[in-house]
N, C-alpha and C positions, 0 to 999 in steps of 0.2 A: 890508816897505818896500824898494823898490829904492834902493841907494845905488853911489855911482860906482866906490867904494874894491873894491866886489866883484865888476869887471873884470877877466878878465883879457885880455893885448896879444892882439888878432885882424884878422884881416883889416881893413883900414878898410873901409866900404861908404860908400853913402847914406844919411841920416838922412830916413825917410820917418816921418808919423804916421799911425794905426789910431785916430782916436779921441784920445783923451789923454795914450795910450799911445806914447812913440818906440820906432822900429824902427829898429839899423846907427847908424851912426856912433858915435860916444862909451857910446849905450849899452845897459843889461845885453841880457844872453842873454833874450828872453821867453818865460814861459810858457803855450803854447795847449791848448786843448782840445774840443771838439766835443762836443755835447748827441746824447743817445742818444734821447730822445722822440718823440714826432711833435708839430713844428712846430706843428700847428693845435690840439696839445693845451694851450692860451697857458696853464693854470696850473702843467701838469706843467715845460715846458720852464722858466717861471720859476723854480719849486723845485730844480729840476737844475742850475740856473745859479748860483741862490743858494748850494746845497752847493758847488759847483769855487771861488766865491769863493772862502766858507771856507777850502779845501783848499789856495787858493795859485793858484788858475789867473789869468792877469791879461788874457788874449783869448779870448771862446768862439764858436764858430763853430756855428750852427743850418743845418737842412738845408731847402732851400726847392722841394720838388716836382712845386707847384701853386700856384693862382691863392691858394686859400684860407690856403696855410702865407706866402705872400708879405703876404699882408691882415695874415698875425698878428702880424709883425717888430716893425709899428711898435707895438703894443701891449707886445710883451716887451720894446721898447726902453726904453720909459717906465718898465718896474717893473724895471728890474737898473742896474747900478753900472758892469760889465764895457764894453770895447767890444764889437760885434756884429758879425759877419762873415755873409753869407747866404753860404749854399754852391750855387751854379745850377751845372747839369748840362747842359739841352738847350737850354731854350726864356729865350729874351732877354728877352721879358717879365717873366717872376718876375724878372730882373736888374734892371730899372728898377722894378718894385714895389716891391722891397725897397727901393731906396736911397729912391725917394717915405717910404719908413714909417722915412727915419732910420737906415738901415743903415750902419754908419760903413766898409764896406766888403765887397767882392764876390770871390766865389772861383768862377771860369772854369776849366773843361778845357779848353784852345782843341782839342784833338780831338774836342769832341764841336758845334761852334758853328761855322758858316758865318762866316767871313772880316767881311763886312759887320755881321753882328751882334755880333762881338767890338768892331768898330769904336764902334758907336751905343751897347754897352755905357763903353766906354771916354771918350767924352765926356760921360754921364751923372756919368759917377763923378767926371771932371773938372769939371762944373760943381755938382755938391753938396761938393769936397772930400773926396772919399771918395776912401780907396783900394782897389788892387786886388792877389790873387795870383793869378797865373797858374801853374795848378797841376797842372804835365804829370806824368799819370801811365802808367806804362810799360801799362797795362792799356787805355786809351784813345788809342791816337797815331793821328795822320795816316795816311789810308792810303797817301799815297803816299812818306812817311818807313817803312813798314813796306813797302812794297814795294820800296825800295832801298835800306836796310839789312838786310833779312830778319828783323830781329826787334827786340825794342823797346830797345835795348841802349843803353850811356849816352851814346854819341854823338849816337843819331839822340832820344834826351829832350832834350838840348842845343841840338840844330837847331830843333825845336820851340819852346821853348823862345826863341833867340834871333831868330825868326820875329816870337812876338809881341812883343817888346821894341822890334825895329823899328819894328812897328805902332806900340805905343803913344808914341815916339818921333816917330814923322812926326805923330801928333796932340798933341805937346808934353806928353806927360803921363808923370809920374815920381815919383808916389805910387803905388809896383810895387815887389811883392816876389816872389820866386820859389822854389819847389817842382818839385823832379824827383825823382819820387818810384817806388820800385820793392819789391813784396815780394823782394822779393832783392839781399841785404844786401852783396854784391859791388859789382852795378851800381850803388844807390843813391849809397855812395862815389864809382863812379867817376865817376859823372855828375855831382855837387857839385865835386867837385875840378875835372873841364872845364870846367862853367859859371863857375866859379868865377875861374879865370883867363883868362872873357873877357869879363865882365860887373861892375859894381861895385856891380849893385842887391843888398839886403837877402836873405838868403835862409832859408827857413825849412825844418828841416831834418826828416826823420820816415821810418820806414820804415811801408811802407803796408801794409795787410790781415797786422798781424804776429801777429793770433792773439791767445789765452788771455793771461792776466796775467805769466806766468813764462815764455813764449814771445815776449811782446812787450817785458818786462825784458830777456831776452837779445839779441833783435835789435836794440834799439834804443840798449841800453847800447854794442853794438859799434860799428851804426851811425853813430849820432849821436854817441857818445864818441869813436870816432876822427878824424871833423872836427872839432869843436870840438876835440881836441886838436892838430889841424894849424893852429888859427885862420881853419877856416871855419864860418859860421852866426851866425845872428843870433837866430833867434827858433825853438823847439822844437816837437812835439810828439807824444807817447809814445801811437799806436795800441792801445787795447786793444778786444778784443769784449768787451762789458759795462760795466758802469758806469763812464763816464768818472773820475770823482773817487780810483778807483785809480791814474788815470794821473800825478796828482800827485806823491805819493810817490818813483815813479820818475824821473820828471823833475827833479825838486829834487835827488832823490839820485844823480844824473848830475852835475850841477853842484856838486855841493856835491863827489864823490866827483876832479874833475878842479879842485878849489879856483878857478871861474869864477865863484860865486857862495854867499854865506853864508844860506842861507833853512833857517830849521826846523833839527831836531833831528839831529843825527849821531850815531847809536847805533852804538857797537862792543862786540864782544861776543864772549870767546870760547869756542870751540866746543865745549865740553862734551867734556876725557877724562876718566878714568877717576880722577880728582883729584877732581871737581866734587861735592858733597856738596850741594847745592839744586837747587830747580826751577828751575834758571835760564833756561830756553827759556817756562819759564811766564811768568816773573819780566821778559821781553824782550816776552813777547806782551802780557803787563798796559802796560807802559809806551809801547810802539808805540802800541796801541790811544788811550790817555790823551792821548796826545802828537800823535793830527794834526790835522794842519792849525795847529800851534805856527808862529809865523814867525818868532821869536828862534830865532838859532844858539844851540846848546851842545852841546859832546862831552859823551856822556853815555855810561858805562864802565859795563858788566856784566858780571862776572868771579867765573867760578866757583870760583877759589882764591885764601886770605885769603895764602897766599906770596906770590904770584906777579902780584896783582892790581894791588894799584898802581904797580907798578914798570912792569908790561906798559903801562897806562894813565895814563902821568906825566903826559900832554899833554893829557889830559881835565878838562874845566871840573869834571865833579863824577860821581861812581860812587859806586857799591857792591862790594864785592869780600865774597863770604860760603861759610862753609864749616860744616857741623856743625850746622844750628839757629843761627847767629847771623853775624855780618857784622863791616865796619870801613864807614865813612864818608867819602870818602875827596877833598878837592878840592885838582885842580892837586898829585898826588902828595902831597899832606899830610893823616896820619889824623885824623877831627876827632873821630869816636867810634863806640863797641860799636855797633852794633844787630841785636837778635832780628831772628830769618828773619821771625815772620812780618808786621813792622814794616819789611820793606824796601821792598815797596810806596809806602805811605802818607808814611814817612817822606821818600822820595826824591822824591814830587812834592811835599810840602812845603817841601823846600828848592830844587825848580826853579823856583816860585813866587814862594816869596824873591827868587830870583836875578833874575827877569827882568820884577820888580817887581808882578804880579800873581797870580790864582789859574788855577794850569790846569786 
């Protein structure tokens, strides 16, 4: 559940809505995420959608290729919860298909769209209330922005960029949010920060094409963690190749990690020396696993020495600290009780349970 208190102060924007969904002004950071199926496959993409609910995701964006992925929107609209995003690339039609089938919003390259049909996309979306991102990406620019810049660099994503803003401006429309977006985690920065101070629409922040799971953690934790910690961005999302619903994790654990927002479970844990007397990398991978897609916050301590453990972990809602075959119990730095190693488990999600008034 998004609540206000897990704000924290950033840039003011626009408050534009996706759906149900508010984007910028007052409130939280959102979280997006992009379905890996193919579009016309309407039951897979629904099940795909269904898992990133779970997982936390609260905008998913579908890819729309052709005439037939555009026909299937408005069917996956009817069976999911999520707002819908169609994602069009070339052809303007699939862009008014989708929004006929319910799309509560359209995501544009304006590098890849004739002028004109950016236009007729843009008054579509204004007369069903839909919104729109305009979502320049350094891989797709203008050619004549790449031919007086020489390369796709964060100024001439900006110019781009505040080209279609104009547009959509001269046709009165300002449910726009914006994406400048670059594999290269330098630029991506600097082009947010420009746009940034010259623009006050919503913008939605993500390093693009970042690769594998542990390569798109690192690029995106820098990327996106260091605007949000300048108080720019409004709304997320953590690129991975492969199944979307990993992207989750990360993303929450961004925000959770720069205290912008309380969602899910904060596991600390530490690093195994030569102290450590349990499996406690085992004892982290059981609980991770157990524990996603949890949406209650709680610090949850995992420490491989009964010294050392809750002292390290005072500020933890509730841990375990274990050494030798057996443990302490441990919540808000006060022991509650003994427990066998091989009861650490079981034990510990029974009182996370407890705690947050259900069974997890």
């Amino acid at each position: 559940m998004i609540v206000e208190s897990d704000i924290n102060r950033r840039k003011e924007t626009r408050s534009i809505s996706v759906g149900s969904v508010k984007i910028g002004g007052s409130a939280p950071v959102v979280v997006q995420s992009m379905t890996c199926t193919d579009t016309r496959d309407i039951q897979s993409t629904i099940s795909q959608i269904h898992r990133l609910e779970e997982a936390g995701c609260e905008i998913v964006r579908v890819a729309v290729p052709d005439v037939e992925a555009a026909a299937a929107v408005g069917k996956i609209k009817k069976a999911i919860n999520l707002p819908l995003i169609a994602d069009i690339h070339f052809n303007e039609k699939l862009a008014h298909g989708a929004l006929e089938g319910g799309a509560d919003g359209i995501r544009i390259n304006p590098g890849n769209m004739p002028r004109e049909s950016v236009r007729r996309i843009i008054q579509d979306a204004r007369g069903r209330a839909a919104a729109l991102r305009i979502g320049v990406n350094s891989g797709s620019l203008e050619q004549d922005l790449l031919d007086r810049f020489g390369h796709p660099c964060a100024e001439a994503l900006v110019e781009s960029a505040l080209r279609h803003i104009s547009l959509c401006e001269e046709l009165d429309f300002h449910n726009l949010k914006l994406s400048l977006k670059s594999s290269h985690v330098p630029t991506m920065i600097d082009a947010y920060r420009l746009i940034s101070a010259k623009a006050d629409y919503p913008l939605h922040l993500g390093v693009t094409e970042a690769g594998s799971l542990l390569s798109a953690a690192i690029k995106s934790s820098i990327g996106i963690g260091i605007l949000l910690s300048e108080g720019i961005g409004d709304t997320i999302r953590v690129s991975v190749a492969g199944d979307p619903v990993s992207e989750m994790p990360v993303a929450f654990g961004i925000l959770r990690a720069l205290g912008i927002r309380k969602v899910g479970p904060d596991i600390i844990a530490c690093p195994t020396c030569g102290r450590c007397e349990i499996d406690l990398a085992g004892l982290v991978d059981k609980v991770e696993r157990r524990l996603a897609g949890m949406k209650e916050h709680l610090v949850i301590a995992l420490m491989g020495c009964v010294v050392n453990g809750p002292g390290e972990a005072a500020e933890a809602d509730i841990g375990i600290a274990g050494g030798r075959g057996k443990g302490i119990l441990f919540k808000k730095g006060t022991v509650m009780r003994t427990v066998p190693e091989d009861q650490f488990f079981d034990v510990l999600v029974e009182e996370i349970g407890q705690m947050i008034g259900r069974k997890v």
